[in-house]
C-alpha positions as CSV (number, residue, x, y, z in Angstrom):
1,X,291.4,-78.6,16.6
2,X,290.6,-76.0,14.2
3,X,286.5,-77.3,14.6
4,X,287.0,-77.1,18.8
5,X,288.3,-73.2,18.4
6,X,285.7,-72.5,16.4
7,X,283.2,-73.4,18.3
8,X,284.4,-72.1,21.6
9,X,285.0,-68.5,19.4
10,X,281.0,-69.0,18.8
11,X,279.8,-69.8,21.8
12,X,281.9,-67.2,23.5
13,X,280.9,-64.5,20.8
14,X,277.2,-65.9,22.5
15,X,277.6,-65.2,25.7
16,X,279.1,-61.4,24.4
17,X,275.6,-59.8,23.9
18,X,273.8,-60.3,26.5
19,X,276.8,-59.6,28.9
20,X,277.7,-55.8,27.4
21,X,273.4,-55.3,27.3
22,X,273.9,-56.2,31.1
23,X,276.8,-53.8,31.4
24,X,274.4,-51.0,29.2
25,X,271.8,-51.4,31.5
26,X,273.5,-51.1,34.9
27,X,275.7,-48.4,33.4
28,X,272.6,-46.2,31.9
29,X,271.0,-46.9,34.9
30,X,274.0,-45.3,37.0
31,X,274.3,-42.3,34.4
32,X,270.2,-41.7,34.7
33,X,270.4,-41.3,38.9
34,X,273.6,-39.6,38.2
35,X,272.2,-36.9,35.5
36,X,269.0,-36.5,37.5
37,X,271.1,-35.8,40.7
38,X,273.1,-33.4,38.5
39,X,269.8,-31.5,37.4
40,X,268.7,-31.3,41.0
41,X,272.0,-30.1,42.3
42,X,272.9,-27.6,40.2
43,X,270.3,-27.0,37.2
44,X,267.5,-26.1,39.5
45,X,269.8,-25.0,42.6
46,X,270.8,-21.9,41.2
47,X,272.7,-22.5,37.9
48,X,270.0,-21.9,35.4
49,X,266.7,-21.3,37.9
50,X,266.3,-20.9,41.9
51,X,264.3,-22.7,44.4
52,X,261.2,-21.0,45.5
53,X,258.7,-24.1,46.5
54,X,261.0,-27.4,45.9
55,X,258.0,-28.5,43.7
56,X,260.6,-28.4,40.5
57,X,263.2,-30.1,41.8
58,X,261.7,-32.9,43.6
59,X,259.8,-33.7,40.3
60,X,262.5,-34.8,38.7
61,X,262.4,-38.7,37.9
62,X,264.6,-41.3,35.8
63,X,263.3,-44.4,34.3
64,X,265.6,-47.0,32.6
65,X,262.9,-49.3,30.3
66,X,264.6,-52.0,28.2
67,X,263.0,-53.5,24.9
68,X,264.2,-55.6,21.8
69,X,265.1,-52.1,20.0
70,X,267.8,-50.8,23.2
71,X,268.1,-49.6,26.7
72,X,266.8,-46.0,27.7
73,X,267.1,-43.8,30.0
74,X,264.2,-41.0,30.6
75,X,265.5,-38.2,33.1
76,X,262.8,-35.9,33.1
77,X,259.0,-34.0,35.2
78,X,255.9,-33.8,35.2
79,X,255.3,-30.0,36.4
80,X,253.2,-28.4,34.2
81,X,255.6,-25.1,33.7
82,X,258.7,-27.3,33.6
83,X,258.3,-27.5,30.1
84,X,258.2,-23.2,29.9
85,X,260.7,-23.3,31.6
86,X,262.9,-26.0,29.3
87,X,261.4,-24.5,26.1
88,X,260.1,-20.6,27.1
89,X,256.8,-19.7,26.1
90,X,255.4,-16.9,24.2
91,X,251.6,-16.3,24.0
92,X,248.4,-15.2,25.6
93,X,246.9,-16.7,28.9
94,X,243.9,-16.5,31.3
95,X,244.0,-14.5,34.2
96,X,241.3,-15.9,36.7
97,X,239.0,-13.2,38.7
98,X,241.3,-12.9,42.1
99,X,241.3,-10.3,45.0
100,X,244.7,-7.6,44.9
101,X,245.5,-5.8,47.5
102,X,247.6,-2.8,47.0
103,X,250.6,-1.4,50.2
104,X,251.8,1.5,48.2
105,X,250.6,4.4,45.7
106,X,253.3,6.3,44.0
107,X,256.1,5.2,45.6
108,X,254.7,5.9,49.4
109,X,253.3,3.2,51.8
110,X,249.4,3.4,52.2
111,X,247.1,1.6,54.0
112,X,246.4,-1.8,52.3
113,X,243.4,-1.4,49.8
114,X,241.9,-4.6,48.3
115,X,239.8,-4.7,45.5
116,X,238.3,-7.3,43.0
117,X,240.3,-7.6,39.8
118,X,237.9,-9.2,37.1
119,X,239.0,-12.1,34.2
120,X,241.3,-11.1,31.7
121,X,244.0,-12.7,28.9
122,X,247.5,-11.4,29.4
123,X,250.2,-11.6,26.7
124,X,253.3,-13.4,28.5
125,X,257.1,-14.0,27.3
126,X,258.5,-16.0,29.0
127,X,262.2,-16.7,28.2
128,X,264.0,-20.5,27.5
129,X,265.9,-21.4,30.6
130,X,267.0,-25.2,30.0
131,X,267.6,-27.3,32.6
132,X,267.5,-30.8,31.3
133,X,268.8,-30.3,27.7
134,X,271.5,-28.7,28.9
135,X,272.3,-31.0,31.4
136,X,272.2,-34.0,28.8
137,X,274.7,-31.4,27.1
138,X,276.5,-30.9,30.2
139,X,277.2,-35.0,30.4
140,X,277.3,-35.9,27.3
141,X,281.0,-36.6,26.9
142,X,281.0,-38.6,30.4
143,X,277.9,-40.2,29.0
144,X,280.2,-41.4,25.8
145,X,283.1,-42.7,27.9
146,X,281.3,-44.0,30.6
147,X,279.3,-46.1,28.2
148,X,282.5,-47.4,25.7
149,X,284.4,-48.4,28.7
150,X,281.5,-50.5,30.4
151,X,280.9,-52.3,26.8
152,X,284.7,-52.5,26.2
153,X,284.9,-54.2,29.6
154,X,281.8,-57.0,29.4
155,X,283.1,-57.7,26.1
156,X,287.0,-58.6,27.8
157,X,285.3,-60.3,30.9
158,X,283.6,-62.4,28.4
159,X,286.1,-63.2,25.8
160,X,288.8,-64.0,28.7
161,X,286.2,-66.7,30.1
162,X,284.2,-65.2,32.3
């Protein structure tokens, strides 16, 4: 009797991983869309920086990629200034050679004026203004819960026999 329990503990205890990496994987998949949604919503709606092109915003992408090590979740873009914009920047750029065209002089309306405007570095600041950080930061307690509750849950569906 003793021998029979034992191995139905083992054989249950078994079947526990790969059920609660199951329930990891479907609920980081859920928290990814849900956190990427979140950033597009309100991070880049208005709450930390404002729509001008879309070209932010619809960059956003989640991945969920599983190995031996874990599950992850990658919520994140591939703009080029999305990553000033997460981090701020603070240093000297190229300005190309482009065409300016000037409306007013002093404060009065003129008739436009273009001219050539040659090559040059600048020296920019721009400020940090997170938008996925702190919307990891945001979630983070949901992210906890939402997490311990899914594994809490495969391991009971398991150990009751499912």
């Amino acid at each position: 009797s003793t021998l029979v329990v034992a191995s139905e503990a083992y054989r249950k205890f078994g079947l526990l991983l790969p059920a609660v990496r199951d329930a990891a994987r479907s609920t980081i998949t859920r928290l990814a869309i849900k956190l990427q949604q979140y950033i597009m919503r309100e991070k880049l709606s208005g709450q930390v920086l404002h729509v001008r092109t879309n070209r932010l915003r619809s960059s956003i992408t989640q991945q969920v990629t599983e190995s031996a090590h874990g599950i992850t979740a990658i919520v994140g873009t591939n703009v080029w200034y999305g990553r000033v914009h997460e981090y701020g920047f603070q240093g000297t750029v190229n300005v190309g050679a482009h065409l300016r065209e000037i409306k007013m002089a002093w404060g009065r309306p003129i008739s436009p004026v273009s001219f050539t405007v040659k090559a040059h570095t600048r020296k920019v600041v721009f400020p940090e203004r997170s938008f996925l950080r702190s919307a990891l930061a945001d979630m983070t307690p949901e992210i906890w819960v939402t997490l311990q509750n899914a594994a809490s849950l495969a391991a009971k569906g398991v150990w009751n026999g499912r």
